[in-house]
PyMOL commands that place a pseudoatom at each C-alpha (Angstrom):
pseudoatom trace, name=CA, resn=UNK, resi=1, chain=A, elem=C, hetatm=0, pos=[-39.460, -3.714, -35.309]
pseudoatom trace, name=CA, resn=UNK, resi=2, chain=A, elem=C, hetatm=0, pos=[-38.898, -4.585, -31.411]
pseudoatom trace, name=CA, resn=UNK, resi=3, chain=A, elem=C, hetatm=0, pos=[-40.049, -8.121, -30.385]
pseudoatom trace, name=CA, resn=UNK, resi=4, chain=A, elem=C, hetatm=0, pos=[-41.290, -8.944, -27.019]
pseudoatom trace, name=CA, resn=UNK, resi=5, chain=A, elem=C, hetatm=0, pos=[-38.890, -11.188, -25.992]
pseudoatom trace, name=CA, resn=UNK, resi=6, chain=A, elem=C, hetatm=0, pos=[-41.095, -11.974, -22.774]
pseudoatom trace, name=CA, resn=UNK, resi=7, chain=A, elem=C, hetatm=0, pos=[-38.780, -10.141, -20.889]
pseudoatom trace, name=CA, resn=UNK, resi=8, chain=A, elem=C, hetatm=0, pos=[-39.827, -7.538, -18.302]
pseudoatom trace, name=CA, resn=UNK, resi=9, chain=A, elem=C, hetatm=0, pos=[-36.759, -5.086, -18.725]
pseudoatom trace, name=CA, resn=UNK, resi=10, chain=A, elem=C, hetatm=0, pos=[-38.172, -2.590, -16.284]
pseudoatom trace, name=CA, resn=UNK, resi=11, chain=A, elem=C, hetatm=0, pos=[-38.171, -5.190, -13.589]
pseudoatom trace, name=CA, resn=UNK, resi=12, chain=A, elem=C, hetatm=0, pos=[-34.862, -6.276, -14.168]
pseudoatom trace, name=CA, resn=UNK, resi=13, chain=A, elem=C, hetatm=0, pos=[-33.916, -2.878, -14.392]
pseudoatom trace, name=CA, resn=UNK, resi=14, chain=A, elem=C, hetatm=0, pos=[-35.138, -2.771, -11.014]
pseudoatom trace, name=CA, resn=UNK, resi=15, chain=A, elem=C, hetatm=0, pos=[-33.845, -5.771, -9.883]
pseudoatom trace, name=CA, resn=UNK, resi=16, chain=A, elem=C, hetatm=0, pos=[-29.942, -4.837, -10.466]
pseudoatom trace, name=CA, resn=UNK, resi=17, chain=A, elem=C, hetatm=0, pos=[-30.862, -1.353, -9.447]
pseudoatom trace, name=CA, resn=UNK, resi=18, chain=A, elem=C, hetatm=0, pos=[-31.473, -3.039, -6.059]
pseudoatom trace, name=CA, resn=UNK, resi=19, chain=A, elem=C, hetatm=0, pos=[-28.605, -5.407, -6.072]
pseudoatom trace, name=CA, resn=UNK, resi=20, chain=A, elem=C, hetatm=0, pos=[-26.438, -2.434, -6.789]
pseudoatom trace, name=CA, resn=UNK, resi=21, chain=A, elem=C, hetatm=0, pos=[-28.055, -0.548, -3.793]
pseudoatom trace, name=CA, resn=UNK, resi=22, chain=A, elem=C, hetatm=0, pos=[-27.356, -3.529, -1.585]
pseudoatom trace, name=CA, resn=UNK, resi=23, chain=A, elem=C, hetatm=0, pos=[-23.487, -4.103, -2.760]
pseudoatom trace, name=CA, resn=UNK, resi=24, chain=A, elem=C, hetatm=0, pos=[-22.921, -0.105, -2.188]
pseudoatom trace, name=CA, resn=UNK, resi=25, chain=A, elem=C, hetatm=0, pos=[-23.983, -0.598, 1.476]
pseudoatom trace, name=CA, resn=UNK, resi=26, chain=A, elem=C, hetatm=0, pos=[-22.113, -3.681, 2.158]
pseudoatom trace, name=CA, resn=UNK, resi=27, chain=A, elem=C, hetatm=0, pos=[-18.902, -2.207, 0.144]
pseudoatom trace, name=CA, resn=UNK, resi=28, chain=A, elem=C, hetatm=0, pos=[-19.679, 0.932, 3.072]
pseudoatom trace, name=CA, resn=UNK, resi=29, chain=A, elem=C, hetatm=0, pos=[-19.906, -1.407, 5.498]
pseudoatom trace, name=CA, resn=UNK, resi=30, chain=A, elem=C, hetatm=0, pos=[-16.696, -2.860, 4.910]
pseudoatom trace, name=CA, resn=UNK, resi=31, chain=A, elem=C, hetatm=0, pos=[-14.751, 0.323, 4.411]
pseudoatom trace, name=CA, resn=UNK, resi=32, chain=A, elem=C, hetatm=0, pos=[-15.850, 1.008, 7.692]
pseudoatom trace, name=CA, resn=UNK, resi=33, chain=A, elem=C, hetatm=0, pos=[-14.876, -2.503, 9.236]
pseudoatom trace, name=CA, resn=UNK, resi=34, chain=A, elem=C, hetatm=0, pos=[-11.237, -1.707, 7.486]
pseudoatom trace, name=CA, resn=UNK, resi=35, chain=A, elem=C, hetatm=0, pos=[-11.192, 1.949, 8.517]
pseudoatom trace, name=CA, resn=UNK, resi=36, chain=A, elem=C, hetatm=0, pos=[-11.902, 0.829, 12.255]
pseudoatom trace, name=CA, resn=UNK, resi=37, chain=A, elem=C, hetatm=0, pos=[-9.193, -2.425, 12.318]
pseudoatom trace, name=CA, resn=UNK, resi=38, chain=A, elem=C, hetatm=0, pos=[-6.474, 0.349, 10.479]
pseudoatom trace, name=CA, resn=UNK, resi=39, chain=A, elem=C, hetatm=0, pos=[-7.282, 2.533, 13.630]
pseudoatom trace, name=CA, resn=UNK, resi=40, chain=A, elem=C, hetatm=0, pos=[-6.718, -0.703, 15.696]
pseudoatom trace, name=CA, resn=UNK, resi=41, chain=A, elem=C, hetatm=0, pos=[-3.521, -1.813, 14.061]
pseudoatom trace, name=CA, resn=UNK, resi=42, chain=A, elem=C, hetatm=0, pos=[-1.927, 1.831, 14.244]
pseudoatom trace, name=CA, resn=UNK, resi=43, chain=A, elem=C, hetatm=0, pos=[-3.335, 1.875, 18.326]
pseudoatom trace, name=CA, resn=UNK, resi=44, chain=A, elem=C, hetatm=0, pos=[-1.418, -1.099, 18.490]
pseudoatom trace, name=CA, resn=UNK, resi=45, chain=A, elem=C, hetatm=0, pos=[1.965, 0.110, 16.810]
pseudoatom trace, name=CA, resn=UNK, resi=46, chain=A, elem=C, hetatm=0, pos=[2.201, 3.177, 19.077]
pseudoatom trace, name=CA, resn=UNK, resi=47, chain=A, elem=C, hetatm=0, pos=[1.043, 1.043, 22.234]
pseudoatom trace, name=CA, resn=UNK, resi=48, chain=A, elem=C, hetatm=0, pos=[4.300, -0.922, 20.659]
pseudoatom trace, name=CA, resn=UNK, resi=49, chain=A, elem=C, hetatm=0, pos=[6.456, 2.237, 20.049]
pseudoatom trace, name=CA, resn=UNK, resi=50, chain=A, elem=C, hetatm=0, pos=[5.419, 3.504, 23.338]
pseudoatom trace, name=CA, resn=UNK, resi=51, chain=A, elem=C, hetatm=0, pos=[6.815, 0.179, 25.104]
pseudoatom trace, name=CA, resn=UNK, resi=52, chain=A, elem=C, hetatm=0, pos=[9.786, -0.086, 23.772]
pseudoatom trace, name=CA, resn=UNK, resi=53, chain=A, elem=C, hetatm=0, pos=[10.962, 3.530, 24.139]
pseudoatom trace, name=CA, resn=UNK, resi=54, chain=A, elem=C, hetatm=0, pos=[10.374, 2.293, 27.936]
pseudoatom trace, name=CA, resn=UNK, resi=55, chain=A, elem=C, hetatm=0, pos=[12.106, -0.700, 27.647]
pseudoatom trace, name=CA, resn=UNK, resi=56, chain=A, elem=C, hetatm=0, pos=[14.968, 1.783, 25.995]
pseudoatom trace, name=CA, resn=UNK, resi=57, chain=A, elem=C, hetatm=0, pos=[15.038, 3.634, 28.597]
pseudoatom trace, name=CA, resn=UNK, resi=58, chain=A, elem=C, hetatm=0, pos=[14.820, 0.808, 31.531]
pseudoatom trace, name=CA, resn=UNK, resi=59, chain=A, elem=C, hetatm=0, pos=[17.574, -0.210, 29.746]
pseudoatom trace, name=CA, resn=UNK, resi=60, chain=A, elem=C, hetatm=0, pos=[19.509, 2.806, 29.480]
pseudoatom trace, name=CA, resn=UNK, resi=61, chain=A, elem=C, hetatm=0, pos=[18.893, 3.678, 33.610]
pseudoatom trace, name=CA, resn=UNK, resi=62, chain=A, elem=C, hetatm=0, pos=[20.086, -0.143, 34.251]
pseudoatom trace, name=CA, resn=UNK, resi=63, chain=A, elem=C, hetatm=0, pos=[23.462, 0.557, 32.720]
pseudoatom trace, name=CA, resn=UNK, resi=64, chain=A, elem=C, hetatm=0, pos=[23.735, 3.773, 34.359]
pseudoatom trace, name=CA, resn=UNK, resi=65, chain=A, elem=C, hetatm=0, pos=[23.247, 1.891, 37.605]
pseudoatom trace, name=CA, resn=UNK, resi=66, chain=A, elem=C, hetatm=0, pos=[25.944, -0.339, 36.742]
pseudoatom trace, name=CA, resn=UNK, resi=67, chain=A, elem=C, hetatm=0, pos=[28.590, 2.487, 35.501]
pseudoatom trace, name=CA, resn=UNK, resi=68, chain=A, elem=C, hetatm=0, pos=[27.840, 3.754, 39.100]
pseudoatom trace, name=CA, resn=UNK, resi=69, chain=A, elem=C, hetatm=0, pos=[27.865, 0.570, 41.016]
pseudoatom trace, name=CA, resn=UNK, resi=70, chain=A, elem=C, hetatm=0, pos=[31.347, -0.163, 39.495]
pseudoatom trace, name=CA, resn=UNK, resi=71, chain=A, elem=C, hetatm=0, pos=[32.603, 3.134, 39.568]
pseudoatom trace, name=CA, resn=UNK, resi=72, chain=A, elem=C, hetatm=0, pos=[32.079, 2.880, 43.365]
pseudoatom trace, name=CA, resn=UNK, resi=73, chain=A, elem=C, hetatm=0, pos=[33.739, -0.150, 43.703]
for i in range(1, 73): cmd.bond("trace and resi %d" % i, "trace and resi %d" % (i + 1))
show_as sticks, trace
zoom trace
């Protein structure tokens, strides 16, 4: 009932088995690449956060020094 088509379906079986294999790996690959520039990007944000709390606070002391220095005067 089955006619050989000429087709070896076990080696194309194989064949997108080992195309699958490959795209899992580079799909892991680049999870990792996004996981690691996330990491970066949020590194960044709190090197951000961290300067302008001390830019705040330069800020803050600068106006202080200016209440004073007129308060003096």
């Amino acid at each position: 009932m089955c006619q050989d088509d000429g087709v070896n379906w076990k080696e194309v079986a194989i064949r997108y088995k080992q195309e699958a294999e490959q795209w899992k790996e580079e799909n892991h690959k680049n999870l990792i690449d996004v996981n690691r520039l996330l990491i970066e990007k949020d590194n960044h944000l709190n090197e951000i956060k961290r300067l302008g709390a001390e830019l705040y606070k330069a800020n803050c002391n600068e106006m202080k020094n200016r209440e004073n220095e007129t308060d003096q005067i």
